[in-house]
N, C-alpha and C positions, 0 to 999 in steps of 0.2 A: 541603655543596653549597648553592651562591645557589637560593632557592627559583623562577626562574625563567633555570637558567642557562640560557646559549646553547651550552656544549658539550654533549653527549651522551654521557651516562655510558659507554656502552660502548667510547669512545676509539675509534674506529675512524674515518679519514674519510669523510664522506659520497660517494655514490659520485655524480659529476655528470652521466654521461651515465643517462636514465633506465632504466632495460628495456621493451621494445617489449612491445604487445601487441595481439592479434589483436580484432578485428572484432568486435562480438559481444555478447548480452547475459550472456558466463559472466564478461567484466570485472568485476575487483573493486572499479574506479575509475567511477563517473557520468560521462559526459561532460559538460567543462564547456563555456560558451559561450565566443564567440571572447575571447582576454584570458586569458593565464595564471589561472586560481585566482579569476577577477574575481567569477563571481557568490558564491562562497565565502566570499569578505573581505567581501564587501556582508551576508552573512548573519551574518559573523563580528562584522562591526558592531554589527549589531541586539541578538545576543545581549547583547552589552559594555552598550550601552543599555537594555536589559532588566535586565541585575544592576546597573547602577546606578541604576535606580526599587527595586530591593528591598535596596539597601546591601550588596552581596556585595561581596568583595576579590577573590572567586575562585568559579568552578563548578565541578563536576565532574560530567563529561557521561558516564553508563557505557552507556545504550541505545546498541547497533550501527548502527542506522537514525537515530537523529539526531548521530553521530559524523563517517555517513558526510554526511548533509544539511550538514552548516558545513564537511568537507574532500574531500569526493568519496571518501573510502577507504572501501569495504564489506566489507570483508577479515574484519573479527569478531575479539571478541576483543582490544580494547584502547580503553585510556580518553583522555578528551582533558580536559586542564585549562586552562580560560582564568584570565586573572592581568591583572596590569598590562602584561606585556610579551606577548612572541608567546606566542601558543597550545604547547602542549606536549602530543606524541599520544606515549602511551606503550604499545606493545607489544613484542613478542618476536620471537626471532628466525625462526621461518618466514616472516613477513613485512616480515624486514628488506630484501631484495631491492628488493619491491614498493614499498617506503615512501621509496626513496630519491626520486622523483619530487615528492614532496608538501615536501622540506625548503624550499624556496623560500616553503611558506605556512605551516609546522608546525617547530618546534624538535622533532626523534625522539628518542623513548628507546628505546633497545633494553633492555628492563631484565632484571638478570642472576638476581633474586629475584621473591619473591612480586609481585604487585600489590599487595597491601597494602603491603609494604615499601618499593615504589618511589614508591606515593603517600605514605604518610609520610614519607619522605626532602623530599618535594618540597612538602607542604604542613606543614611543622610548625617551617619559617623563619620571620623577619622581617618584615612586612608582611602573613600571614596571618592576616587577624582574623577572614572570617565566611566560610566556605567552604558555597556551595548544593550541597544533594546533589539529585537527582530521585527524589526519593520513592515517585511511582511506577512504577519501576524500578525502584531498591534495596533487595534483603532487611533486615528488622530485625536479621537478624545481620551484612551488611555494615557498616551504617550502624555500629551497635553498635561492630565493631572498625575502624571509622574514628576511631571517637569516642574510644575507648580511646588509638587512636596519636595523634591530637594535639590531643585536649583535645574534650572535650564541647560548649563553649560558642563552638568555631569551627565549629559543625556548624548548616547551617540546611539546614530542609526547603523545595522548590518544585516545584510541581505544576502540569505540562502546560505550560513557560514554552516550548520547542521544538514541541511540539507544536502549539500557538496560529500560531507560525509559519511549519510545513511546511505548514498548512490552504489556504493561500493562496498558491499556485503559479504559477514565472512563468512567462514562455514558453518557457524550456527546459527546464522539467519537463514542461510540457504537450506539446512538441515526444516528448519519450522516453514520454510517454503513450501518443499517438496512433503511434506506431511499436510500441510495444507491440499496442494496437487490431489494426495491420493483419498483426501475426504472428497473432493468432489469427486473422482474419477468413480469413485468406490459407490457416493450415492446415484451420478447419471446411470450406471450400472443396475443398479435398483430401480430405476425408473424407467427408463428402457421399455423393459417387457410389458409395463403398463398401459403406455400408449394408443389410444388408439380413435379412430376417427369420433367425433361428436363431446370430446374432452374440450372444455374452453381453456385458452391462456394461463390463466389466473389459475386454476385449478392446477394444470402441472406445474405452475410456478409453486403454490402452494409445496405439492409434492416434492418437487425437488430440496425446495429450503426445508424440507421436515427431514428429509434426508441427509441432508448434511448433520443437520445437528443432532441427528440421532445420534450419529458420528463425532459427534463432540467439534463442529463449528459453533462459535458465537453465536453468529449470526451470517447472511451474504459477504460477501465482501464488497458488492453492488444490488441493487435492483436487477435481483435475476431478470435477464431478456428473455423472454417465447415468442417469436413470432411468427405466427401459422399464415400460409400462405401467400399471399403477397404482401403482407405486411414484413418480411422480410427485407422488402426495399427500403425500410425505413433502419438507419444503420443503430439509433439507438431506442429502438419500440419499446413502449412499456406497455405490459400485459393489458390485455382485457379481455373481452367478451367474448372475441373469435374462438371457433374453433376448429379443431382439425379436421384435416378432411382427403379422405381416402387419393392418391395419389395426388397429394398437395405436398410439398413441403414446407419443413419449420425450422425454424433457427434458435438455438441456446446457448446461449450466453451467461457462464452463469460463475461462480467461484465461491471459495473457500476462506474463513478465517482460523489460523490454528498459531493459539499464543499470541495472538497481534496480529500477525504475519498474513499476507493476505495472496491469494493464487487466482488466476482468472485464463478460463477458456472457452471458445467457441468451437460448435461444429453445427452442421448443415444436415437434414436428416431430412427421408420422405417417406410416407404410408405410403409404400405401393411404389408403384412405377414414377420412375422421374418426369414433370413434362419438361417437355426437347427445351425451352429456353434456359433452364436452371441444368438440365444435364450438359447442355453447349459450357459454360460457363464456369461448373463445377471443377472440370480439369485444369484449364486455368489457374484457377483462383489454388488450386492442389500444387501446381508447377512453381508457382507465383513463389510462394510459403516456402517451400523446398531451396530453390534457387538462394533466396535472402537468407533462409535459415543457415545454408550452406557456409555462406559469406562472413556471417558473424565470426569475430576474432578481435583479440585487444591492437588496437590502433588504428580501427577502418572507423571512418564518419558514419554517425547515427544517417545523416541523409545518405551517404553512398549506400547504406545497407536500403535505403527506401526506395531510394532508385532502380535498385535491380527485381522490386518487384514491382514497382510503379510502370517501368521501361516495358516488364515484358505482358502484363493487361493491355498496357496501351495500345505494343505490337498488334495484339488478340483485337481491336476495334473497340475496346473498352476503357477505354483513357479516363473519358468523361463519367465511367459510373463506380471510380473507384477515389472519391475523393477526401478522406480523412487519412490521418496519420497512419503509418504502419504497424506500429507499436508505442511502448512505453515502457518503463521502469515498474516495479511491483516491486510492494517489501511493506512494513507498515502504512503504507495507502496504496489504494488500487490502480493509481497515478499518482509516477512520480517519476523520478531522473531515474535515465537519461529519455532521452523522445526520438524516438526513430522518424520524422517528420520532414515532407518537403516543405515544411511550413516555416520552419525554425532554422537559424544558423548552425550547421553540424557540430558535435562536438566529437571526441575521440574516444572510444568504449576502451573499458579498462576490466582486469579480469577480476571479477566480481561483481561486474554488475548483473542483473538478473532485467534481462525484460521481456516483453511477448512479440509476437510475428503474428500477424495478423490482416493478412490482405482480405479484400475483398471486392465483392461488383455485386450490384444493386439497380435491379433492373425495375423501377415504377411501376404498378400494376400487375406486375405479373410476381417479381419475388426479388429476393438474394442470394448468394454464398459466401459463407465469410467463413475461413478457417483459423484458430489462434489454439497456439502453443508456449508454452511459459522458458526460458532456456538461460543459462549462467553464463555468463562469458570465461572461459578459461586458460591458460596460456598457451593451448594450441586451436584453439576454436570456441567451438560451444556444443555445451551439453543441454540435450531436451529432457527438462523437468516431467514432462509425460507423457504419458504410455496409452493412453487410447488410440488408435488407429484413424486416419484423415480418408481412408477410401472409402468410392463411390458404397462397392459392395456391401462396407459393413456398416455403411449410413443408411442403407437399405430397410428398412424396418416392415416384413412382410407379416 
């Protein structure tokens, strides 16, 4: 077999009219922009530019989320090789149906053996001399029996070359962003009114996530957070058993997926009356948010923006109970580039990237506040993907 042929091993002709599909974020396809496949080939471009700064003949792309980022397919479960000629997305047959839409930008394999077998088949031709694997993605024992089928020294490792990529999002991912945003805003909205003391955890988690998808989410975009009461201090709780209780408050944490695309926010909420140590704290943690969010612009340090919420908690006597990252990137994972983190070496924000603000303080026993907003970086600041309100008042829930 030509190691980048244009038939499709499994002989069968491709089928021309596509299969329809409904509305919705359970699509295994991303919406693309107007233009058959256009923002695609543009990304498909980049890639090709990128192996040729590191001398590859060929990649091979096996993460599901940057498979589907260069051809729109989120389907799982199969790998994409770029070469000299078209792209070659090789899976199987449950998603043979689905994959007939994308021939126009992808040469399909439907392959009838292993994956190993079908990538050695297809890289172990003529003109394959230096094939990129993603390293960080592929097991030592993948790579291993790559290496074994066609040859060790066509085997090269590259780390985060996609990933550098998705960080920086155009306007049609930020468009499936911000549609994500208002599935969730729209379901916490619906939920809301529900509320109310002797509800356990789980149960408004429930709630919540039936809301979204009523709304046409997939699915979470994480394990929705509830956490009532002083389980609050715990910054990443998963639901249980607790439940609410009449001037307690609760924290949700909760997000969206629409298209792929994935959106995530916090707010801080109480039945009834605030007690004094969560209402001490709450303006803070509100100032905090503000200030950083302010700051964001292309070419300030992911840390400088942490620092100016980090700096003024600490001011507040709260140094010590504000200890995780500020934020992070959002886009096809719920984490991802860039990381707003005293943790990490800063890097430089660029306009497009999309990520959350999210300070907080987290007091043991008694509770937390964390407030998180979704925002794009733009060429003169940034813009806030949402629209729910951060004050005490309307977190108020009487």
């Amino acid at each position: 077999m030509s190691t980048l042929s244009t038939k499709p091993p499994s002989g069968k002709p491709v089928k021309k009219d596509p299969p329809k599909r409904e509305p919705g974020g359970s699509s295994a396809q991303a919406e693309a922009p107007q233009g058959e496949h256009s923002a695609f080939k543009l990304r498909l471009r980049r890639v090709r530019e990128a192996m040729g700064a590191q001398e590859l003949s060929h990649l091979l792309i096996t993460s599901p989320l940057d498979v589907g980022y260069l051809t729109g397919f989120l389907g799982g479960d199969s790998y994409l090789v770029l070469g000299p000629g078209r792209p070659v997305l090789i899976s199987d047959f449950r998603y043979e149906e689905e994959l007939a839409e994308f021939e126009s930008l992808c040469q399909i394999v439907i392959r009838k053996r292993s994956m190993g077998e079908a990538l050695a088949e297809l890289l172990s031709g003529e003109g394959v001399e230096r094939v990129g694997i993603q390293a960080e993605v592929m097991t030592v024992a993948e790579r291993d029996a790559l290496a074994k089928r066609i040859g060790t020294k066509r085997v090269a490792a590259t780390m985060g070359l996609i990933m550098r990529m998705r960080a920086v999002k155009d306007a049609a991912e930020v468009a499936l962003i911000r549609r994500a945003v208002k599935i969730q805003e729209d379901a916490l909205k619906a939920l809301l009114p529900t509320l109310e003391p002797g509800l356990t955890e789980l149960e408004v988690a429930a709630r919540l996530e039936a809301e979204m998808k009523n709304r046409g989410s997939s699915k979470p975009s994480f394990e929705t957070i509830i956490a009532a009461r002083a389980n609050g201090s715990m910054a990443h709780y998963r639901p249980g058993s607790t439940k609410l209780a009449a001037n307690q408050p609760v924290l949700i944490d909760w997000g969206a997926i629409w298209q792929g695309y994935h959106s995530d926010m916090t707010r801080t909420f109480t039945l009834g009356k605030w007690p004094k140590p969560i209402a001490e704290i709450y303006p803070i943690v509100l100032e905090a948010h503000q200030r950083a969010a302010a700051a964001i612009a292309p070419g300030k340090s992911t840390s400088e923006i942490d620092k100016i919420a980090r700096d003024f908690i600490a001011a507040a006597g709260y140094g010590e109970n504000f200890g995780h990252g500020l934020g992070h990137g959002i886009g096809l994972q719920t984490h991802e580039d860039p990381r707003l983190s005293h943790m990490l070496t800063g890097t430089r924000l660029e306009a497009g990237h999309v990520c959350t603000v999210e300070p907080g303080i987290y007091l043991p026993g008694v509770g937390g506040v964390r407030l998180e907003n979704d925002y794009v970086v733009e060429a003169d600041g940034a813009k806030n993907l949402c629209s729910l309100p951060m004050t005490m008042d309307w977190a108020t829930l009487r």
